[in-house]
Each structure stands twice: as structure tokens, then as C-alpha cells.
N, C-alpha and C positions, 0 to 999 in steps of 0.2 A: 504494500500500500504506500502510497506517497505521502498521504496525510495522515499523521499520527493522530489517534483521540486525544483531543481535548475537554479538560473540564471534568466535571465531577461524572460518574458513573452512571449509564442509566439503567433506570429502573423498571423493569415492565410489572407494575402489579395489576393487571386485568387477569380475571380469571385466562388462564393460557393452556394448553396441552403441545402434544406432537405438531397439532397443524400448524402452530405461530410458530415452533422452529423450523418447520420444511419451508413455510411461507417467506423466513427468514434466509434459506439455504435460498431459494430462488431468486430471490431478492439481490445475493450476492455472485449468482450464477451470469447471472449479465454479465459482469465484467466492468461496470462503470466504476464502483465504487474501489477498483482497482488502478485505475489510471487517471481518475480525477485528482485534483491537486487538494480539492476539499472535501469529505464527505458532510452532508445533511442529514447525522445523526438520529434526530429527531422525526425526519420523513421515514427513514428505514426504519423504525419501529413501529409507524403508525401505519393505525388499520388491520391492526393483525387478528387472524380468525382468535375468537374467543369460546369457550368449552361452558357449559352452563354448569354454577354449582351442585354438587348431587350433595343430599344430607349425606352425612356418616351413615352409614349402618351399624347399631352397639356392635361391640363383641362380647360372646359370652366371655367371662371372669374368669381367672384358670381355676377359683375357688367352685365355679356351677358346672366346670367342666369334670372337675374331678369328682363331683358328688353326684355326677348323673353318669360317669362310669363305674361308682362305685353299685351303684344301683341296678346295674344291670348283671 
């Protein structure tokens, strides 16, 4: 790259998965942000596919685990 990052770090906190990293692998697949003298840090993160929150699912306790093996 010609243009080093500048500036503080960024941060993607949207919900994200796989797809915002491939989206990002393509992103950089072009080749511009290779031979440009500046990248627009902020362009290339924006827009990226976003994954929708799922609840947790509990897990059982190792304490209900082990008293419903014990039980059987």
C-alpha cells in the first residue's frame, strides 16, 4: 500500500458476520486501494452487510447436566 493508516483505529460495531468480511475482501480485491496514494478509510467500511441479532439460547448449567445424567 502506498498510504499508511492514519489516525486512530476503526471500529466496526454494527452487528457484522462473514458477509462484512468477504464484502471487505472485495472491497480490496479491486486493486485501488492498492495504488492510490490515499485511502478513504471510512468509505471502505461503510455499508457493510449487517447479520441480525439472535437472542442467546440459555445453556443448561453443568450442575442440570449432571443431575439429569445422574437420573437416568
Amino acid at each position: 500500500m502506498k498510504a499508511p493508516h492514519e489516525g486512530a483505529p476503526i471500529i466496526i460495531d454494527q452487528p457484522s458476520s462473514y458477509l462484512a468480511v468477504s464484502e471487505l475482501v472485495v472491497r480490496a480485491l479491486d486493486g485501488k486501494m492498492f495504488s492510490e496514494d490515499s485511502v478513504n478509510w471510512q468509505q471502505y467500511v461503510a455499508n457493510l452487510p449487517q447479520s441480525a441479532r439472535c437472542p442467546r439460547t440459555p445453556t443448561p448449567s453443568s450442575s442440570s447436566i449432571r443431575a439429569s445424567l445422574m437420573s437416568s
